[in-house]
N, C-alpha and C positions, 0 to 999 in steps of 0.2 A: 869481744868477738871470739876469742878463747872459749866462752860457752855454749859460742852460734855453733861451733866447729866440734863440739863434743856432742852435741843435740844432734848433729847430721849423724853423727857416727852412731848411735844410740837408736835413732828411727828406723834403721834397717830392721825388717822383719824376716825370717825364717818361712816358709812354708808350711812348717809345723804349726809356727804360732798362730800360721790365716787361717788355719785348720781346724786349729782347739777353737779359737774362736768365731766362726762360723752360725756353731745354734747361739741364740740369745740365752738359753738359759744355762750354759755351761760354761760359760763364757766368765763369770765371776769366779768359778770354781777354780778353772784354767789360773786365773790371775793369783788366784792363794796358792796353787801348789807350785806356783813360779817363785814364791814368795817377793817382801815385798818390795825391796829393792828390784825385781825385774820385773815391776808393774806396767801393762798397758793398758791402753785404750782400743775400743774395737770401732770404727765409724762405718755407717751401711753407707758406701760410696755409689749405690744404685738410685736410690731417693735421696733428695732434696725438698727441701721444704721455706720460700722464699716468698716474703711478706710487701708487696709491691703496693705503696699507699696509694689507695682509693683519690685523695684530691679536690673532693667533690662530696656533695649528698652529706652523709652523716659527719665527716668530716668537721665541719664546721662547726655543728653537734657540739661535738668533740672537743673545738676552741671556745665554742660560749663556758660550758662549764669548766673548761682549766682556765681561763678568765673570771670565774667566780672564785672557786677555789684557791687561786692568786688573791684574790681579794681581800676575802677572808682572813686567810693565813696569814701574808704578810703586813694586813691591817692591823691585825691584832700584835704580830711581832714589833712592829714599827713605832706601834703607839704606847707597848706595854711600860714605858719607863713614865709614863702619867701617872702609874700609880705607886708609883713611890715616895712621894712625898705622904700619901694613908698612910702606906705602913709603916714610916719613920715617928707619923704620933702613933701610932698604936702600939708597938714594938720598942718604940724609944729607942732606936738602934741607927748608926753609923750611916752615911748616905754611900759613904763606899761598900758598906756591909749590905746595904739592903740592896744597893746596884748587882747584885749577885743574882735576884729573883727574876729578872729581864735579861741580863745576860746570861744565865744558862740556858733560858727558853730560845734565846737567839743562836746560842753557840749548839745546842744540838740539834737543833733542826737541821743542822748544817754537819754537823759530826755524825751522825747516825748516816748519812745518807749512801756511806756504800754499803752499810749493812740492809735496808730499806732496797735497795735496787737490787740485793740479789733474791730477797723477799716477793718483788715484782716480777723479776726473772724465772723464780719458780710458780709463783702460784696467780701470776697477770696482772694487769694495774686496776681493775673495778675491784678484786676483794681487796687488796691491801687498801684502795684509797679511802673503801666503806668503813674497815676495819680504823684505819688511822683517826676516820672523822669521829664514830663511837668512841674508840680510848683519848682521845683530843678533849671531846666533852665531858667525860666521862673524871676526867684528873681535875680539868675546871670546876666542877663539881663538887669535886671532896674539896678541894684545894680554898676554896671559902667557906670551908666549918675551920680553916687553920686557925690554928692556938699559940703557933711561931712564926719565925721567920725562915728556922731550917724546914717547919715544915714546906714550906710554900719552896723552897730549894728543891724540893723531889717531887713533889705531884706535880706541879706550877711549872719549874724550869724544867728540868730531866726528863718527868713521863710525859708531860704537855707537849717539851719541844719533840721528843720520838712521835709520838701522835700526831705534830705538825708536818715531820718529815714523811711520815706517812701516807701523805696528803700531796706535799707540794711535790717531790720527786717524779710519784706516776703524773700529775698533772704535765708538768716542764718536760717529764722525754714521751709522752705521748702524743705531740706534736709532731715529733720527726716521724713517727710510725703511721700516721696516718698523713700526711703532708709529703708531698715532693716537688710541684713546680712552685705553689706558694706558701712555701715552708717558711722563710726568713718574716715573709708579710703576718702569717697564723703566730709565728713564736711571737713576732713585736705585742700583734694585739695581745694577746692571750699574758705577757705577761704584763701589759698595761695593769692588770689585775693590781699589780702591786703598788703602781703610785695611785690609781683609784682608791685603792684599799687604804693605802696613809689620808688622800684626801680624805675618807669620809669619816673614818675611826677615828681622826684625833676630835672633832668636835664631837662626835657621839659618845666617847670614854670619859670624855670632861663632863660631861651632860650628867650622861649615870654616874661617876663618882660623886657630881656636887651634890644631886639627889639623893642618891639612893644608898651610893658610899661602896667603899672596896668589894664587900662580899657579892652583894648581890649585882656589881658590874661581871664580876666572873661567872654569874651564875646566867646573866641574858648572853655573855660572850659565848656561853658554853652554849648555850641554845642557837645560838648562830652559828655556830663550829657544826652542828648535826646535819648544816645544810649542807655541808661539802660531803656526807656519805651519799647523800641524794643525789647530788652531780656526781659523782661518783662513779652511781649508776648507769651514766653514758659513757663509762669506757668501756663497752666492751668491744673483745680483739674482733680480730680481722683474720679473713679464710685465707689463708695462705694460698699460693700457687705453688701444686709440685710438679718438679721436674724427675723423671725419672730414664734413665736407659731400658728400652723397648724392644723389642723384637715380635713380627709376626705371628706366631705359634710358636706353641713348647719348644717344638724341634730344635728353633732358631737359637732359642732360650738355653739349651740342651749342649747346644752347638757352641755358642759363645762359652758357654761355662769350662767346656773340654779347650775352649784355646785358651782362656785365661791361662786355668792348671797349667795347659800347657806351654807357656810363657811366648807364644807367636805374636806377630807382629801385628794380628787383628787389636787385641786391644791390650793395653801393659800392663806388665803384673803390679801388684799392690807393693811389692818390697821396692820396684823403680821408680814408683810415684812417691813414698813417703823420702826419697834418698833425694831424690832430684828437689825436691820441694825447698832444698837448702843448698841449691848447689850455682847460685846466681847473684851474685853480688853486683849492686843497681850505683850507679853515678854519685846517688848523694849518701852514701856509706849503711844503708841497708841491704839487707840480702830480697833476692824475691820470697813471698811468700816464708819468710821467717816467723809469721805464727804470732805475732805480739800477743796474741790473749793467752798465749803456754802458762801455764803456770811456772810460776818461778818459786812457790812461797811453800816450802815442805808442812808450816805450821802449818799452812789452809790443810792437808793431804791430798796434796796435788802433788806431781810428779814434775819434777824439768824436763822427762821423756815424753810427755804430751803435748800433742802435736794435732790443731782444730785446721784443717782446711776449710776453706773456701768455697762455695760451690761454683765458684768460676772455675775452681782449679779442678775438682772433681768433675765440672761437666764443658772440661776445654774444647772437646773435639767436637762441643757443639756446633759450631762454625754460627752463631748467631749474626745477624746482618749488624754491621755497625752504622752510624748514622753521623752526618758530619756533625761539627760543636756546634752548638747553639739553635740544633735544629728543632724545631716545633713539635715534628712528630714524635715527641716522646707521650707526651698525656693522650694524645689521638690512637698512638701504639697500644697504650696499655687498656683505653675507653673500648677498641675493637677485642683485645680479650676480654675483657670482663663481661660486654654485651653478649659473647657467646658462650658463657659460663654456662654448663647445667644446672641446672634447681632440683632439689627434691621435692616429693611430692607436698611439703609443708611449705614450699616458697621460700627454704632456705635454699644460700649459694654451695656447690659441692667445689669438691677442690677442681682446680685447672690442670692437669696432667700433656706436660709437653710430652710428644712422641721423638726421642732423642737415637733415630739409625744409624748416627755416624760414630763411627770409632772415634775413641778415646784417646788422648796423648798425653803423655808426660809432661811435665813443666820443667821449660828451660831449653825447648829442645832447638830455639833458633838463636843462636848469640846475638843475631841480627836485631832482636825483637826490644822493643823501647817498654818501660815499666809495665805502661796504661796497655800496649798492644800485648802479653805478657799472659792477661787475661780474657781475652775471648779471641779467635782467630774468624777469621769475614765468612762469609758463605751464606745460604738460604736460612731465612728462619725457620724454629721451628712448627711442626702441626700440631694442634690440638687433637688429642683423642680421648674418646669418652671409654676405651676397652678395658679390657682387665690388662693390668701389668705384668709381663717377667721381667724381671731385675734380669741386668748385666751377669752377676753370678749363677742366674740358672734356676734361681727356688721359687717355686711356684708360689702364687696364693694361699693354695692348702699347704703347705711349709710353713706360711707365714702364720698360719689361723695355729697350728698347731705349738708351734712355739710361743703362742702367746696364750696359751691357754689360763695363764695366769691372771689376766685380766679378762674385762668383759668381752665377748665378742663382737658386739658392736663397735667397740675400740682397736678393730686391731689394728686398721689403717690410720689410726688418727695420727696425724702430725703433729709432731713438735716444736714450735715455733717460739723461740727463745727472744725477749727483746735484745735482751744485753748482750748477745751474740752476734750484734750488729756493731760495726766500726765506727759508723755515724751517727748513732743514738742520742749523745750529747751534742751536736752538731746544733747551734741554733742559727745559723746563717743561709746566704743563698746555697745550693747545689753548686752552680754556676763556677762556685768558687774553689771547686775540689777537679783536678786534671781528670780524675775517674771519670766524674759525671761526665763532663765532654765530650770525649774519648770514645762513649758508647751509647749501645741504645738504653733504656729506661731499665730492663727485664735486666740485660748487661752487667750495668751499675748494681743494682740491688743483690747481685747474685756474687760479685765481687767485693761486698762488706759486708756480705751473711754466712757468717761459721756456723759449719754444721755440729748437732746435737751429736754425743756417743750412742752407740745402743746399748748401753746402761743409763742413760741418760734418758731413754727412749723407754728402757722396762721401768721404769720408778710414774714416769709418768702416766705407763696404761695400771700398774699393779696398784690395789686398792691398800688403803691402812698409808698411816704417816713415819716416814723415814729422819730420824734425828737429823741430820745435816744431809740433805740431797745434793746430786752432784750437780743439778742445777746452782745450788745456792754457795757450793765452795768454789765452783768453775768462776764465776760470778766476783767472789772475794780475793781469791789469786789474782782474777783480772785487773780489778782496782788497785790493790796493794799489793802489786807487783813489784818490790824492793830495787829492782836491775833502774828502775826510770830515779832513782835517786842519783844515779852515777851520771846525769843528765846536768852538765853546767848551764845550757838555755833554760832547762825546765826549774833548775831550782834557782834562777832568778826571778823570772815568772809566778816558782809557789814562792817566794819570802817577800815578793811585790805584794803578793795578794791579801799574805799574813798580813802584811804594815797597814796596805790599807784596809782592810775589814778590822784593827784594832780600832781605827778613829769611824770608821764607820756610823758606827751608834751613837756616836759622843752625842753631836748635834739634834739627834730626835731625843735623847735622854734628858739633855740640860738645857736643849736653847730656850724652853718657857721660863724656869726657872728662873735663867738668867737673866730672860727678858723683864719678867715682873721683878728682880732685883732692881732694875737699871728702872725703871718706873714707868715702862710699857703695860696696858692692858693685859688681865687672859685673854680676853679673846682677841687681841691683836696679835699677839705672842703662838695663839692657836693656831692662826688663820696664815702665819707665816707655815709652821709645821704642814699642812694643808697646802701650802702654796709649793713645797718642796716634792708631794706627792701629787703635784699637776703637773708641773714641770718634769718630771720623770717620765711621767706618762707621757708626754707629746715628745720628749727627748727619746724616748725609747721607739718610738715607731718612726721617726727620723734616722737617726742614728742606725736600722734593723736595713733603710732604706737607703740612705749615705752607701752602707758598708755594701752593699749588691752589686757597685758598679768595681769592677776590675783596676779601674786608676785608683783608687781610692783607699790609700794604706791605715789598716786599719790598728795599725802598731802605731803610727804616729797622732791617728786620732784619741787613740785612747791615753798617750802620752799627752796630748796637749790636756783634752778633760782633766785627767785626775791633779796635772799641774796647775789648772784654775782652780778646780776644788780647794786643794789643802791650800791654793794662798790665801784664796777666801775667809776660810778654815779660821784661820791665822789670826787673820786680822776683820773677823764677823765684830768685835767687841771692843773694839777701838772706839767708833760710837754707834751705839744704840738707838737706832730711830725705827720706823716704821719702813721708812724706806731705804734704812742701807740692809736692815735684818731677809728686806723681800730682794735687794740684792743679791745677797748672800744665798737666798732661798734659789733662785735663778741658777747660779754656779754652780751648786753645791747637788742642785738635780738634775744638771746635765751629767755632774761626773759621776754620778751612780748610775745614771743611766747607760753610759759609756760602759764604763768597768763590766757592768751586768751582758752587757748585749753583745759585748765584742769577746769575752774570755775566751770564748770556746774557736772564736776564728783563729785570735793570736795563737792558741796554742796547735791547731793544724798547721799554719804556718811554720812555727818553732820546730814542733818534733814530730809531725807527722799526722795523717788521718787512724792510722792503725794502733796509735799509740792514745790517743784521743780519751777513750774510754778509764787507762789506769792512768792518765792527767786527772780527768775531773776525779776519779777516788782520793788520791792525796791531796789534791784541791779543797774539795771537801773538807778535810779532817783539820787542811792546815786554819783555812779559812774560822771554820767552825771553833778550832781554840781559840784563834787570834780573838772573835767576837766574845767570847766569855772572859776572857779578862779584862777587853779593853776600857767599858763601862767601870767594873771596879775601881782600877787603876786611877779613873779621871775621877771616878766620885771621894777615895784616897786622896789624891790633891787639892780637891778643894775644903776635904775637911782637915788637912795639914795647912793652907794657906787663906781659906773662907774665902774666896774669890775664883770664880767661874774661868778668869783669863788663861789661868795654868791650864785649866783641862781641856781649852780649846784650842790652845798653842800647842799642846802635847798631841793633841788628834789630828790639826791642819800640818803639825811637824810629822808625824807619822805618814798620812796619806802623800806628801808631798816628798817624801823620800821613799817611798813606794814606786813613784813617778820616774826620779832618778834611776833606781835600780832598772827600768825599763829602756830606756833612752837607750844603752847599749846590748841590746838584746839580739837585734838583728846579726851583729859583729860577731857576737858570741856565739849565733846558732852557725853562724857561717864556718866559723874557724871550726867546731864541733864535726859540721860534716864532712872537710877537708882532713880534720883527723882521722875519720871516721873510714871516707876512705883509702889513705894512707896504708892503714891496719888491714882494709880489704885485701887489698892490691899484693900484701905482702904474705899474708894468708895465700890466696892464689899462686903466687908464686912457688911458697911453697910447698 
């Protein structure tokens, strides 16, 4: 709390400083003759720019192909330890050695992924997901003219799995950005993708290897990997709606700008809104609007002084109409905008431009005020207007043309619309489930987890020519691997749960045929279980997506009970070998991956918050992502120290099953956490 408290002191601005930084193009200069310790950031707090999912129509689009691309990807990850028994005769090499060539394809699709997200955050999810499907194929390709085994470790595992990550990332959060009432229902199916894709992959992997053999199974894989740059092709984004501060003519425009300067009470100056935005400590030991996406992380070159509002917080005084919980009119709210969008003369949609007359207020200014009320105050909604705009500040349109003369001019108004500057982006559950949603209308909520871009952030995007690391793409990596959420006792029970269980993860699709035709089960009985693990997923997953929507329904203790049948399963899959205890085990063993998959993202709102959400899944990711590259090894190491499969199953149902453990007191800890939390507040305030 010591750094919340140094961050307030820090965000005051001078009036010189709103000054230099005023034109956009002087505004970088400002920053170096400041040098670099007294770095800011400039935000246009007159425009917003807010991404309010469609629901409907293309939508769906949208879920068939990250339903395919699901498929694909994790078919191929799922099933790829089929071909290690090739390349142990071809290679003559270690089953723990060659377990290395499926475990780094698994471990980096998953390790690469906050680097990939901020990839998608700068340049949108249809090119990275095209680009990912091409380099995906493209490593598959070379990677069966290999002559080793280390080779197959770099095209095959490392550049495969980045090219897979490529892929799955935009598919799995492009969901939330176009989904809002049936969001939980769209992520279920869509990521069905992946127990269909085990179903279908493991008999078609065994097919082409008995035939055709290792190489050219990679080389049809790659050919199917091409089709996810094709689906690919239906991401693309969505028009944002801007909201901006309005005025009738110039004069008004003219008018406003001379009361800002002159700090009246019409609307607050800019050094009271970045001060106050930290001056409100909340019940469960957060401050109001404390900013979780700040950069904390000096390696990205981000600053601790950066400070991303909100557009609830920038457009408080909006007085939008709130709506009680649960109430219908949100998709009917947003269907009646949309139907009155403008079109250009090509039948494209133009942006929606809220006319925002009412004065502006400061955050924090009613002690009275409860988190959720916090963020928008009641009143009329706003009008739609199709006019030319003056910002709050006073600069006209021709100001605007002119300072952007740097880019085209067809761009000057284009908005910026960041995905990963949403709070909820990783979010795969109901809305329902978040007090925001409730709390307010549709427009409300969306405007309340959408941090706005910088205007450096804003010239990179209109200016032509490619910038080594954009500040989309570092804003983006501070957010994820933001170091401060390590200091997190709930969270890091939660990431070393997830470590344990993503190590035994893989065991079971690596070794269960093996083991099966040891024990003197058919291949294709042995398949057909693998197959029966990735049906079972699937119908657990859209269960499970549908369980967790209803509010009684803890979704810490269901995920605690799955992964506790899992790993006992685990355990004891190989006690004996039959047909029908291995389809047992198949049953258990796909619920608790269904579980684990479907629920992380709820548990972790829960635990530590929706704001903090996004730099969860970053170290999520990374932890996750190691755990899966070694775990494979590890177990194929054991069974070539012991020649029996039982060690490496007991070692992975012992892993996922003390995963399970580490969960069970999770809730105690996030409790005691926030009572410390506020404790530290209280005494701060005081003094």
């Amino acid at each position: 709390m010591a750094s919340t408290t140094t961050n307030q002191n820090q965000n005051h601005r001078t009036p010189n400083d709103e000054g230099a930084t005023e034109n956009l193009m002087n505004n970088k200069s400002h920053r170096d003759d400041k040098g670099e310790g007294e770095e800011e950031f400039d935000v246009d707090k007159s425009t917003a720019a807010v991404v309010v999912p469609p629901d409907s129509g293309w939508a769906w689009v949208v879920m068939v192909a990250s339903f395919f691309c699901c498929t694909v990807i994790d078919g191929i990850v799922f099933c790829s330890g089929l071909i290690q028994v090739s390349l142990i005769e071809e290679f003559q090499v270690s089953k723990g050695y060659v377990a290395f060539v499926s475990s780094l394809l698994s471990g980096c699709y998953l390790i690469a992924g906050p680097f990939v997200s901020a990839l998608a955050n700068r340049f949108g999810f249809r090119p990275v997901t095209i680009a990912g499907g091409l380099f995906a194929a493209a490593c598959f390709a070379v990677s069966s003219y290999a002559t080793s085994v280390e080779w197959l470790f770099i095209t095959y595992g490392i550049l495969g799995g980045i090219g897979f990550c490529m892929v799955y990332i935009p598919a799995v959060v492009i969901i939330g950005f176009y989904f809002e009432k049936w969001r939980a229902l769209a992520t279920g199916l869509a990521m069905c993708g992946s127990g269909v894709g085990t179903f279908v992959f493991a008999p078609l992997s065994s097919y082409l290897l008995e035939n055709y053999g290792w190489r050219q199974t990679m080389l049809v894989q790659g050919g199917i990997i091409v089709s996810c740059a094709i689906f690919g092709m239906a991401f693309r984004p969505i028009q944002p709606i801007t909201l901006a501060v309005t005025d009738g003519d110039n004069a008004d425009a003219e008018q406003n700008k001379h009361k800002l300067n002159g700090h009246t009470n019409k609307v607050a100056p800019k050094t009271q809104f970045a001060a106050n935005a930290f001056s409100k400590p909340l019940p469960e030991g957060r401050f109001a609007y404390s900013m979780p996406n700040s950069a904390h992380n000096t390696y990205m070159g981000q600053s601790p002084k950066h400070h991303y509002p909100t557009a609830a917080e920038v457009f408080k005084g909006a007085n939008l109409e709130r709506r009680l919980s649960g109430a219908s009119g949100k998709s009917t709210e947003m269907k009646s905008l949309r139907k009155s969008q403008p079109t250009t003369p090509n039948g494209e949609a133009q942006q929606i431009t809220f006319n925002l007359n009412k004065e502006l207020s400061t955050v924090g200014e009613n002690e009275e005020e409860t988190e959720n009320e916090n963020l928008l105050t009641s009143g009329p909604k706003p009008e739609i207007t199709q006019g030319r705009r003056h910002t709050v500040s006073g600069r006209r349109s021709q100001d605007l043309t002119k300072r952007s003369n740097v880019g085209s001019q067809e761009t000057v108004h284009a908005t910026v619309t960041r995905p990963m500057y949403r709070d909820d982006i990783f979010f795969s559950g109901s809305l329902t489930r978040i007090p925001q949603y409730q709390s307010q209308t549709s427009l409300a909520y969306h405007m309340s987890v959408t941090r706005l871009p910088t205007k450096q952030d804003e010239l990179e995007e209109r200016q032509k020519g490619c910038h080594l690391c954009p500040e989309a793409v570092r804003r983006t990596l501070s957010t994820m691997l933001d170091t401060s959420l390590l200091k997190s006792p709930s969270f890091m029970c939660l990431a070393f749960s997830g470590f344990l269980t993503m190590m035994g993860f893989f065991i079971p699709f690596t070794f269960l045929v093996p083991r099966a035709e040891l024990a003197g089960m058919s291949a294709k009985s042995a398949l057909g279980v693998v197959s029966g693990i990735g049906l079972v997923n699937t119908i657990a997953r859209v269960l499970c997506g549908s369980i967790s929507s209803f509010p009684s329904v803890k979704p810490l203790l269901l995920n605690n009970v799955a992964i506790t049948a899992g790993g006992i399963a685990t355990m004891f899959s190989g006690v004996v070998i039959t047909p029908a205890t291995q389809w047992t085990f198949a049953v258990l063993f796909g619920v608790c991956i269904a579980c684990f998959s479907a629920l992380r993202s709820i548990i972790a709102v829960e635990m530590i918050g929706l704001e903090k959400l996004t730099n969860a899944f970053g170290f999520l990711m990374l932890f996750q992502g190691l755990a899966a590259t070694v775990g494979s090894p590890i177990a194929g190491v054991l069974f070539d120290m012991t020649g029996s499969y039982d060690v490496s199953f007991y070692f992975a149902g012992g892993l996922i099953l003390l995963s399970a453990f580490l969960c069970y007191p999770l809730t105690c800890v996030s409790n005691w956490e926030k009572r410390r939390s506020e404790k530290r507040n209280q005494h701060l305030t005081r003094a």
